[in-house]
PyMOL CGO cylinders between C-alpha atoms (Angstrom):
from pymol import cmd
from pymol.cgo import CYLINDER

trace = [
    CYLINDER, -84.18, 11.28, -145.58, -81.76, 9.83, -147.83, 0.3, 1, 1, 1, 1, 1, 1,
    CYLINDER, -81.76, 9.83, -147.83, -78.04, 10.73, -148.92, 0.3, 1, 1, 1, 1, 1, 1,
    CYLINDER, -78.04, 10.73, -148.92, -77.89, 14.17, -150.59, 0.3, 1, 1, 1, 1, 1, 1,
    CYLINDER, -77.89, 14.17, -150.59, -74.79, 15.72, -152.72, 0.3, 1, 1, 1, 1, 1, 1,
    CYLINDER, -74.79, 15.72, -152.72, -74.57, 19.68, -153.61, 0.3, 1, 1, 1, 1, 1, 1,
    CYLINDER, -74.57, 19.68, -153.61, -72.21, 20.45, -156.13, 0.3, 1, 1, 1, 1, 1, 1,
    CYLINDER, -72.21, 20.45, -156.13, -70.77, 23.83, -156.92, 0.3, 1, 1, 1, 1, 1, 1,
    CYLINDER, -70.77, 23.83, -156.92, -69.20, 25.03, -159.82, 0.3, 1, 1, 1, 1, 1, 1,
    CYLINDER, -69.20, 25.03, -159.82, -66.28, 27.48, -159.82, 0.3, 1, 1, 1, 1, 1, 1,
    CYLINDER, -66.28, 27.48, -159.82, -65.91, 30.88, -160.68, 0.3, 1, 1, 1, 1, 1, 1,
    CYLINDER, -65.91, 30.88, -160.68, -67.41, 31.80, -164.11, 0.3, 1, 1, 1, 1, 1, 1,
    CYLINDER, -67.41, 31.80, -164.11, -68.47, 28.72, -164.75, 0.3, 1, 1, 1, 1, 1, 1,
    CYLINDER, -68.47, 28.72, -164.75, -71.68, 26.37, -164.50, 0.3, 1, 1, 1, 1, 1, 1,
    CYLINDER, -71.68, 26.37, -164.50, -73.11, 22.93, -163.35, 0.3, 1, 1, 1, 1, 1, 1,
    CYLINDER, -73.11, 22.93, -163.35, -72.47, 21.47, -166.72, 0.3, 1, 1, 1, 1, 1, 1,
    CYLINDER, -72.47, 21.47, -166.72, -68.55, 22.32, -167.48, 0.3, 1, 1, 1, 1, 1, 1,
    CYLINDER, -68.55, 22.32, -167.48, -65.50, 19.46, -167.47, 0.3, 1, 1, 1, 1, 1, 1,
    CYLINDER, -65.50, 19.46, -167.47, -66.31, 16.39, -164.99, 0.3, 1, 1, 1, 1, 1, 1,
    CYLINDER, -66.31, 16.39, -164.99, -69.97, 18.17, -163.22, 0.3, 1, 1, 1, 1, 1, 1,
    CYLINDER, -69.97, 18.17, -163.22, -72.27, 16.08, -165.21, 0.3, 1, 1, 1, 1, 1, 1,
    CYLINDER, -72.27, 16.08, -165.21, -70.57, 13.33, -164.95, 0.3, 1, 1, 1, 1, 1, 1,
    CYLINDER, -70.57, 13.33, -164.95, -70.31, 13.45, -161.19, 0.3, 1, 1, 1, 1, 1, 1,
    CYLINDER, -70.31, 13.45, -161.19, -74.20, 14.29, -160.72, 0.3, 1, 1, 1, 1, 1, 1,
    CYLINDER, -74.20, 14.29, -160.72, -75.04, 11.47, -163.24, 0.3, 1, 1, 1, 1, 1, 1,
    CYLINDER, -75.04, 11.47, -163.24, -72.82, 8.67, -161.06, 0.3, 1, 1, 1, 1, 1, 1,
    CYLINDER, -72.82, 8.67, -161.06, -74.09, 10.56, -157.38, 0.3, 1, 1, 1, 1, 1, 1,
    CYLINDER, -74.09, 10.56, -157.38, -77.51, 9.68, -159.18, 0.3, 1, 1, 1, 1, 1, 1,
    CYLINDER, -77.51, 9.68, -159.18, -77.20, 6.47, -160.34, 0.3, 1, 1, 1, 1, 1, 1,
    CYLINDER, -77.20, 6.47, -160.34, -75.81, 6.19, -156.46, 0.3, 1, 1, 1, 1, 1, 1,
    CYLINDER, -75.81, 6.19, -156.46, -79.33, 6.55, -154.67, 0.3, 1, 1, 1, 1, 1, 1,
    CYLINDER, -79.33, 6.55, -154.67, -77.80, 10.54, -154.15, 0.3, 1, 1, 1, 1, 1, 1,
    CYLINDER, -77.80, 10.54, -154.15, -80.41, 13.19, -154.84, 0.3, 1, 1, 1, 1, 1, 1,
    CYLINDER, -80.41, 13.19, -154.84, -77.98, 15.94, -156.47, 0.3, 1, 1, 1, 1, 1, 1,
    CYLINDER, -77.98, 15.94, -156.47, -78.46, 19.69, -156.40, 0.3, 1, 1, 1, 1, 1, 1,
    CYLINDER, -78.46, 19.69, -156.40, -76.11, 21.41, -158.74, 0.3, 1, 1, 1, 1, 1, 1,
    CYLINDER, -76.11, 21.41, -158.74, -77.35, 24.69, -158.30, 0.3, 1, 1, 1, 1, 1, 1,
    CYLINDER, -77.35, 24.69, -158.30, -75.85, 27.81, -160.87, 0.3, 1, 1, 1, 1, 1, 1,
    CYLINDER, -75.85, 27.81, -160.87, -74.44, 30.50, -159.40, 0.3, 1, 1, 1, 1, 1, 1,
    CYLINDER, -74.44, 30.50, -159.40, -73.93, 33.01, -161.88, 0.3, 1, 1, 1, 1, 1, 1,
    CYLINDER, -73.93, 33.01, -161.88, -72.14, 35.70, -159.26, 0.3, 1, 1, 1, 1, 1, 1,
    CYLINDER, -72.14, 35.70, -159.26, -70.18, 33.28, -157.70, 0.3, 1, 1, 1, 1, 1, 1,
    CYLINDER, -70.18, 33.28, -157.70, -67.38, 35.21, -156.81, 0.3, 1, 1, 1, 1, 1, 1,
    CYLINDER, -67.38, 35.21, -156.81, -68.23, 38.53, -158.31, 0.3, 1, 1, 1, 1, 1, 1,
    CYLINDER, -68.23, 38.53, -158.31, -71.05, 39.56, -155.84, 0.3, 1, 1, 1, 1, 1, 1,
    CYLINDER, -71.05, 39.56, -155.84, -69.41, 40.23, -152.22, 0.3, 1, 1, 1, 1, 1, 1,
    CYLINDER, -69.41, 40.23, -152.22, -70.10, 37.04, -149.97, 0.3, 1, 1, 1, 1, 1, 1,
    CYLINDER, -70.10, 37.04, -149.97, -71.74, 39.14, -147.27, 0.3, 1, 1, 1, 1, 1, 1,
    CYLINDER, -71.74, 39.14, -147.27, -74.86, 39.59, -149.67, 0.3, 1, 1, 1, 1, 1, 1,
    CYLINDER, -74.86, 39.59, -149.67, -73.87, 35.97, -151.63, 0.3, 1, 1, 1, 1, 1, 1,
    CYLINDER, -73.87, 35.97, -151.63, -73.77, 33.36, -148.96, 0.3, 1, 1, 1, 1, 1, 1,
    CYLINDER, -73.77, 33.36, -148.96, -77.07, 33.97, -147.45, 0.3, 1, 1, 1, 1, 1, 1,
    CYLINDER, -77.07, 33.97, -147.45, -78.59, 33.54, -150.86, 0.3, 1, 1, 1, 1, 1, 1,
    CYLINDER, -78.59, 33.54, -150.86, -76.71, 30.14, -151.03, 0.3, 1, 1, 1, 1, 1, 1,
    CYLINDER, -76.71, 30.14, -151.03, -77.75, 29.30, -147.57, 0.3, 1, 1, 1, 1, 1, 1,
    CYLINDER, -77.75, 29.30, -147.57, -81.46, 29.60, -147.97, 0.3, 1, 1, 1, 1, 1, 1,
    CYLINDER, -81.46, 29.60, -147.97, -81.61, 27.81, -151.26, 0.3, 1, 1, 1, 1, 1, 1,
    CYLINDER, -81.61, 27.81, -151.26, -80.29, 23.99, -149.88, 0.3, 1, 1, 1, 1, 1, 1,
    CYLINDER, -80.29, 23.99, -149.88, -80.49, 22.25, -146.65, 0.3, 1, 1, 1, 1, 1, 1,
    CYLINDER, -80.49, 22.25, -146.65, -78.04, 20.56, -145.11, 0.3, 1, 1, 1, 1, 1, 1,
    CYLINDER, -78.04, 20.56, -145.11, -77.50, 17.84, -142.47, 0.3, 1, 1, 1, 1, 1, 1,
    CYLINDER, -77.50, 17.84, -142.47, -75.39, 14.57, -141.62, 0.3, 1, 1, 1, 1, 1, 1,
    CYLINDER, -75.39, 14.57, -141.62, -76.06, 12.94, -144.72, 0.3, 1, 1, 1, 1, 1, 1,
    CYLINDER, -76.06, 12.94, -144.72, -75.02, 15.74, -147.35, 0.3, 1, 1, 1, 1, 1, 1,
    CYLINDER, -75.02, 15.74, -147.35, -71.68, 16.16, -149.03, 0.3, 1, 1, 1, 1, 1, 1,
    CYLINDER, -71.68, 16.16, -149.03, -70.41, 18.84, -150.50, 0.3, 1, 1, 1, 1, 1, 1,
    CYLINDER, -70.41, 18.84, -150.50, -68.31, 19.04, -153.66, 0.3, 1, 1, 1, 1, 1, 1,
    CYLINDER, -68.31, 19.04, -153.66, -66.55, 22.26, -154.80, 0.3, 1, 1, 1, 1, 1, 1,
    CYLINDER, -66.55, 22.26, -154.80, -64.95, 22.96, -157.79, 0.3, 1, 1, 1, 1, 1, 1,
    CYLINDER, -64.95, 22.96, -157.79, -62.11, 26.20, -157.71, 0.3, 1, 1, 1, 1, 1, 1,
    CYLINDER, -62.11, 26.20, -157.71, -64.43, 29.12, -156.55, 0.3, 1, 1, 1, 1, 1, 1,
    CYLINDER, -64.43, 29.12, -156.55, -67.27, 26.92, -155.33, 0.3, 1, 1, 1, 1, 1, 1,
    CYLINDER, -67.27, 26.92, -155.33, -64.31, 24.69, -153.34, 0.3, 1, 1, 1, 1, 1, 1,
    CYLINDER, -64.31, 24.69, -153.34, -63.54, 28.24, -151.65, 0.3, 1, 1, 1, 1, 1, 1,
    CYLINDER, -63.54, 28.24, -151.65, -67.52, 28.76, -151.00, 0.3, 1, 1, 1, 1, 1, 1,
    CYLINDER, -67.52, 28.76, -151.00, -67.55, 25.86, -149.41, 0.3, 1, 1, 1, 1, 1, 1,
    CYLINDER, -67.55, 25.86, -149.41, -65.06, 26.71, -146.21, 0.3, 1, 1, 1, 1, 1, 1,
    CYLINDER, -65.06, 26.71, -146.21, -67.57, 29.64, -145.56, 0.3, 1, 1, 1, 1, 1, 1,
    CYLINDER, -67.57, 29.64, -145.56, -70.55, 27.25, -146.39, 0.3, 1, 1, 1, 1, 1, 1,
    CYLINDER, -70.55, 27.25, -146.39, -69.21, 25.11, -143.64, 0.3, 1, 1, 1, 1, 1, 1,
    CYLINDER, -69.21, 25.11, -143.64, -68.19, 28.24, -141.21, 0.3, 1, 1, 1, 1, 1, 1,
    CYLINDER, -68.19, 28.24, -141.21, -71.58, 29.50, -141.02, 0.3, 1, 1, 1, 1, 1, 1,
    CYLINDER, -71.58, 29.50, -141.02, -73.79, 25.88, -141.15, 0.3, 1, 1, 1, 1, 1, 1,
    CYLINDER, -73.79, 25.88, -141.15, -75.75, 25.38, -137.44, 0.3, 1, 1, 1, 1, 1, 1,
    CYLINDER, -75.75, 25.38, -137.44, -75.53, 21.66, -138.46, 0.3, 1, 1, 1, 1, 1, 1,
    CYLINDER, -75.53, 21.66, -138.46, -72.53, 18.56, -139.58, 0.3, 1, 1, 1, 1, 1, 1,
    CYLINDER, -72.53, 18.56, -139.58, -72.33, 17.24, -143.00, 0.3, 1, 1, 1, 1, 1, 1,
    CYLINDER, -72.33, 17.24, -143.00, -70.79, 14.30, -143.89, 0.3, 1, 1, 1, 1, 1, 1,
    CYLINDER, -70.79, 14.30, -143.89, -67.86, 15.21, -146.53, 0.3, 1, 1, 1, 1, 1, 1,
    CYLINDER, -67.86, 15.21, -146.53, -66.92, 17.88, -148.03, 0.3, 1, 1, 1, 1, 1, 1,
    CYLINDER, -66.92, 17.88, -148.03, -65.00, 17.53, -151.25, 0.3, 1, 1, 1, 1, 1, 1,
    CYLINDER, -65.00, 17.53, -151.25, -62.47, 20.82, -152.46, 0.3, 1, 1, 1, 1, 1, 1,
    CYLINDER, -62.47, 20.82, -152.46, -61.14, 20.41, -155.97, 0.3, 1, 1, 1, 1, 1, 1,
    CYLINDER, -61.14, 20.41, -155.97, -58.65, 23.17, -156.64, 0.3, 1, 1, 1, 1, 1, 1,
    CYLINDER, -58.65, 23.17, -156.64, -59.51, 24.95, -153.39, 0.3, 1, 1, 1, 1, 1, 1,
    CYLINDER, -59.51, 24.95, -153.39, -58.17, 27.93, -151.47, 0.3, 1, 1, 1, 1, 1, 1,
    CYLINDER, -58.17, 27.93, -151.47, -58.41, 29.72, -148.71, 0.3, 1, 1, 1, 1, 1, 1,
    CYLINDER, -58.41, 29.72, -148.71, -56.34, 33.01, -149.68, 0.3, 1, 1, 1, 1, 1, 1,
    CYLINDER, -56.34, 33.01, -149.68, -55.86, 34.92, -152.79, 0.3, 1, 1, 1, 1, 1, 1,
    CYLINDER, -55.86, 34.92, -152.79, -54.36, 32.80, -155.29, 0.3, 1, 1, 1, 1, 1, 1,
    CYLINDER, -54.36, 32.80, -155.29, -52.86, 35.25, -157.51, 0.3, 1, 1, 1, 1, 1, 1,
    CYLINDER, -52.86, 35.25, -157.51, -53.56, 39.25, -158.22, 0.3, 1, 1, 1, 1, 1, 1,
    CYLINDER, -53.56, 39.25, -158.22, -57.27, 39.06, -158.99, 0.3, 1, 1, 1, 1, 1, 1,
    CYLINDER, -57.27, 39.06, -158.99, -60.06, 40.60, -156.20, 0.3, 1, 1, 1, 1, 1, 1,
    CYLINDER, -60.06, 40.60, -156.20, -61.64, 37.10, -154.63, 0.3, 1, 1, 1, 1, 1, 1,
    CYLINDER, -61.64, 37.10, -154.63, -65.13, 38.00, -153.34, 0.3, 1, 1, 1, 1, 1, 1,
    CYLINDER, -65.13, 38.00, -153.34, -65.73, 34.34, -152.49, 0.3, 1, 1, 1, 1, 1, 1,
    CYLINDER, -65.73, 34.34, -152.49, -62.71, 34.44, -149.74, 0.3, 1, 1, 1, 1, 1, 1,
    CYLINDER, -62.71, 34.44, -149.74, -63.65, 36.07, -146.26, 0.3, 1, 1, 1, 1, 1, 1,
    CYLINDER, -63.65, 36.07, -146.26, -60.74, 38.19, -144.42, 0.3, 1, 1, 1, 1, 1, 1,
    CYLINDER, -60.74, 38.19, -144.42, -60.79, 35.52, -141.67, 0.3, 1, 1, 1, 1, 1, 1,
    CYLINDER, -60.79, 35.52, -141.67, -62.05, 32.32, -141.31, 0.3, 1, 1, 1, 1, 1, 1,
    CYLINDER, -62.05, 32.32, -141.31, -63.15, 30.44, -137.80, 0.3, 1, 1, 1, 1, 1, 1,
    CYLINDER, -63.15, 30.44, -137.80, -61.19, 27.30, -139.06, 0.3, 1, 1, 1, 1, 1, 1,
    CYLINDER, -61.19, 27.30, -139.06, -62.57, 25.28, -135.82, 0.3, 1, 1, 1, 1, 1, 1,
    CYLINDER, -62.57, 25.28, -135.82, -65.80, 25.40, -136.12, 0.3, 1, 1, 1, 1, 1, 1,
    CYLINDER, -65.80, 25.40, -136.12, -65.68, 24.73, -140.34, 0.3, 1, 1, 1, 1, 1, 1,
    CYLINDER, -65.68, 24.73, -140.34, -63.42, 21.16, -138.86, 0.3, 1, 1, 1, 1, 1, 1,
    CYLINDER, -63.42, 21.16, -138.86, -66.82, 21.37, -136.22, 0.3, 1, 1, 1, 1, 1, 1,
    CYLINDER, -66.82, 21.37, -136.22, -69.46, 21.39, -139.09, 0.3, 1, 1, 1, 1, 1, 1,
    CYLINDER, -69.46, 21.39, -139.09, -67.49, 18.31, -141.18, 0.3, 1, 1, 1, 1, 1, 1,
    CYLINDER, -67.49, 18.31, -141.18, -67.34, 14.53, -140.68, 0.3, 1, 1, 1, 1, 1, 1,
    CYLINDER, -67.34, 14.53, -140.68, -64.60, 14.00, -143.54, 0.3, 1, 1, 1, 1, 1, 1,
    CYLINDER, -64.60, 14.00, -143.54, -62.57, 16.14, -145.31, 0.3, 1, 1, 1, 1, 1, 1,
    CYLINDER, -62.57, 16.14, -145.31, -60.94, 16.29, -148.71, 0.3, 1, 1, 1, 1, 1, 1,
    CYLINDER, -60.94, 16.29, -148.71, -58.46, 18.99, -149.98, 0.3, 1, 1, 1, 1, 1, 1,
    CYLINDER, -58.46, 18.99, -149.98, -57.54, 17.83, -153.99, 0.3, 1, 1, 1, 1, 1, 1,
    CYLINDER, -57.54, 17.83, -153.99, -55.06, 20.30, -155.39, 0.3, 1, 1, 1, 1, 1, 1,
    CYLINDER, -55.06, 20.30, -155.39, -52.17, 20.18, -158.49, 0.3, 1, 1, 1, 1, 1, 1,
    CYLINDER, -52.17, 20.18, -158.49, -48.90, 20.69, -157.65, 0.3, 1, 1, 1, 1, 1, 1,
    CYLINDER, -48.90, 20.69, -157.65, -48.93, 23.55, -160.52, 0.3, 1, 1, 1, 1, 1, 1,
    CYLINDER, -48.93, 23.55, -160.52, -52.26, 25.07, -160.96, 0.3, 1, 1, 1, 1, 1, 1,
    CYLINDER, -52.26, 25.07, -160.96, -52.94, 27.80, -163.72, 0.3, 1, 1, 1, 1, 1, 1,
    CYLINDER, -52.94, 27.80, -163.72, -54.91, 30.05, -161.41, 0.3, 1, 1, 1, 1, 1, 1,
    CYLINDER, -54.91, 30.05, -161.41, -52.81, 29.83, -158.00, 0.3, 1, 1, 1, 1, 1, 1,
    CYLINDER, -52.81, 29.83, -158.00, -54.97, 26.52, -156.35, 0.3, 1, 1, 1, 1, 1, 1,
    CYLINDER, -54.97, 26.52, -156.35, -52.25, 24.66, -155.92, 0.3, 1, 1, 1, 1, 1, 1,
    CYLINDER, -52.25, 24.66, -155.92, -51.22, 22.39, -153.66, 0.3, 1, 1, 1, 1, 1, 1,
    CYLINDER, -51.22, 22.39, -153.66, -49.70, 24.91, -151.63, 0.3, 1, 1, 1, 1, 1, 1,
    CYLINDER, -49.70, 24.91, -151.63, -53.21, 26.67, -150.93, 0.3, 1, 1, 1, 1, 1, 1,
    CYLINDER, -53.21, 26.67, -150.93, -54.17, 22.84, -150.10, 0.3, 1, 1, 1, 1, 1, 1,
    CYLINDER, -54.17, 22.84, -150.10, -51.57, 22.89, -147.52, 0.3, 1, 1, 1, 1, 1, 1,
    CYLINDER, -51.57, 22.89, -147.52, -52.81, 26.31, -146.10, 0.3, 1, 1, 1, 1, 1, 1,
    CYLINDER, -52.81, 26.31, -146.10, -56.55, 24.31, -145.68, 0.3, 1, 1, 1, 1, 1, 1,
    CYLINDER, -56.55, 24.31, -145.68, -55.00, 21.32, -144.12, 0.3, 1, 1, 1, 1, 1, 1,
    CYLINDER, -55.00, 21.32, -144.12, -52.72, 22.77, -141.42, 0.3, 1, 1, 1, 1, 1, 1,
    CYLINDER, -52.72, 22.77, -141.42, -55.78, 24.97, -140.32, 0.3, 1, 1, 1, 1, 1, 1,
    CYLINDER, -55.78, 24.97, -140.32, -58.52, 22.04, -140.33, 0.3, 1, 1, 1, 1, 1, 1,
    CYLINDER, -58.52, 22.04, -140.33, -56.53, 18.56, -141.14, 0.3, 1, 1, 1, 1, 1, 1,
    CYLINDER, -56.53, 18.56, -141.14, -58.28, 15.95, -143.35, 0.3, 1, 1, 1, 1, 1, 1,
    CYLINDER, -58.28, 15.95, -143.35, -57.12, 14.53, -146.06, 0.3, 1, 1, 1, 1, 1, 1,
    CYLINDER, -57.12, 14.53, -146.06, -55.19, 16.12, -148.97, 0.3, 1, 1, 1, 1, 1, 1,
    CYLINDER, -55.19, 16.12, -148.97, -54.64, 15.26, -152.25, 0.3, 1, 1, 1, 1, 1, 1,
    CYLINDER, -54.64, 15.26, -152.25, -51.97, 16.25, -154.30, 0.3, 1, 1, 1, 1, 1, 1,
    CYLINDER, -51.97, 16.25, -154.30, -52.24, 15.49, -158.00, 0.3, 1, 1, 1, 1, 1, 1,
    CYLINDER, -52.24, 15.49, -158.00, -50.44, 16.98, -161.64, 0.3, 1, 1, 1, 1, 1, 1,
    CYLINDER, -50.44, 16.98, -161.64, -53.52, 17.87, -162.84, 0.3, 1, 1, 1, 1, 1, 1,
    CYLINDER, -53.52, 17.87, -162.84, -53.48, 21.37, -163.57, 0.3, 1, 1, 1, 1, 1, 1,
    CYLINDER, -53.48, 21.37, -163.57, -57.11, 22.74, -162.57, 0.3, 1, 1, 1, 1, 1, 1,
    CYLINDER, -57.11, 22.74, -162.57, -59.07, 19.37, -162.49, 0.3, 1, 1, 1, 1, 1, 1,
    CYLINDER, -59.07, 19.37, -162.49, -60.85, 21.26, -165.92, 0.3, 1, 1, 1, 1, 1, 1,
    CYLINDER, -60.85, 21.26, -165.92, -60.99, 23.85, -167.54, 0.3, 1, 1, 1, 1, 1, 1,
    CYLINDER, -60.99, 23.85, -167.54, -61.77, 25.78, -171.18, 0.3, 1, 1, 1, 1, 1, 1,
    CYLINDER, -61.77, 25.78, -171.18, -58.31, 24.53, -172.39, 0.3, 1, 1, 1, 1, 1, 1,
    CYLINDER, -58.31, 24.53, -172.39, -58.39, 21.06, -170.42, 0.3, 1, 1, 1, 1, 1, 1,
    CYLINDER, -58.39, 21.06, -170.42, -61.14, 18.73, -170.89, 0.3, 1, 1, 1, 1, 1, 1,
    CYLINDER, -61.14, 18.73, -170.89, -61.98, 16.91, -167.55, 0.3, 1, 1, 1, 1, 1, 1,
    CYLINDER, -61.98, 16.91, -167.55, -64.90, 14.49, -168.89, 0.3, 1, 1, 1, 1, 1, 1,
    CYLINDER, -64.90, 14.49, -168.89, -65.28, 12.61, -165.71, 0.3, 1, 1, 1, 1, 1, 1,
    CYLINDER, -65.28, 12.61, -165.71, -62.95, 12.07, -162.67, 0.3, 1, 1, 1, 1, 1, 1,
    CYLINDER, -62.95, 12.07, -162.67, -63.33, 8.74, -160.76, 0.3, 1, 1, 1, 1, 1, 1,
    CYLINDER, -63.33, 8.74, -160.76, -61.43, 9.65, -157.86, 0.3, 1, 1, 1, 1, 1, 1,
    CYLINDER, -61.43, 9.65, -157.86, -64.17, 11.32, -157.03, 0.3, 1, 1, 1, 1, 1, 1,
    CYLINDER, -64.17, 11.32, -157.03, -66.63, 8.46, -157.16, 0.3, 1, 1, 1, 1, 1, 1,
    CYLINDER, -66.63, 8.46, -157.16, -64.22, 6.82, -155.15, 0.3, 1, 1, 1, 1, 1, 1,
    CYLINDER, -64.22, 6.82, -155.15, -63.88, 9.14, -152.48, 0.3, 1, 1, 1, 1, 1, 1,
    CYLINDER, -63.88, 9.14, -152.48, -67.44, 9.86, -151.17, 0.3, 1, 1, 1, 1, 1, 1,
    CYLINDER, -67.44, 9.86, -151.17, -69.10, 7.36, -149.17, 0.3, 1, 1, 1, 1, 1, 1,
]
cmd.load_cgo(trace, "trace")
């Protein structure tokens, strides 16, 4: 079985918004087979009924990376929690790992066993903006790295894309995964 990357969009959005395509189209032209799956309730259905569904519809193993964009970064630290297997990287773009600002978060659990997500990842990226429109800052990139160490990233990017900032492509990236 050959490398394998999944790539989740964030909340209210979908697989082909700011730097996605471009992403699956280089993981591609890699030798990556690329799931960008759309999630439609990601965050607005409660994760207890949510995860499972994500779960059962990819496999994972030691030669998939993840890549997580705002919501779908915060999917992926219960993705990892609740994996019986290790994956190779796992890539958080404008992730967090509490409530960023006033909004509900269904995506976020109350606790998180921060051991065994470390456990169920080889390599581990945390990419955050100093100042972040929605709260995922580098701040909530902090939070993430004191609980499970890896790498973080600290950019002035704002939200790494959104409706009011194109984010065509983003090489670091390409760069970053293996």
């Amino acid at each position: 079985m050959g490398r394998k990357a999944v790539i989740f969009h964030g909340t209210g959005a979908n697989p082909e918004v700011v730097w996605l395509p471009w992403l699956r189209q280089r993981l591609s032209d890699r030798g990556y087979e690329v799931e960008a799956p759309h999630y439609p309730t990601l965050n607005q259905e409660p994760l207890a009924t949510f995860l499972p569904t994500v779960l059962s519809r990819h496999t994972f193993d030691a030669d998939t990376v993840l890549v997580g964009h705002s919501g779908g970064a915060a999917l992926l630290l219960a993705i990892l929690e609740h994996l019986d297997t290790r994956v190779d990287q796992a890539l958080l773009v404008a992730g967090y790992c509490t409530r960023p600002g006033s909004a509900e978060e269904p995506v976020l659990q109350e606790a998180y066993d921060w051991e065994r997500i470390r456990a169920n990842v080889r390599d581990l990226y945390l990419i955050n903006s100093r100042v972040d429109p929605y709260g995922c800052d580098a701040e909530q990139g902090r939070a993430m790295l004191e609980r499970l160490g890896g790498t973080q990233i600290v950019r002035d990017d704002g939200h790494f894309g959104d409706v009011d900032q194109p984010y065509e492509s983003f090489e670091l990236l390409d760069r970053l995964i293996d």
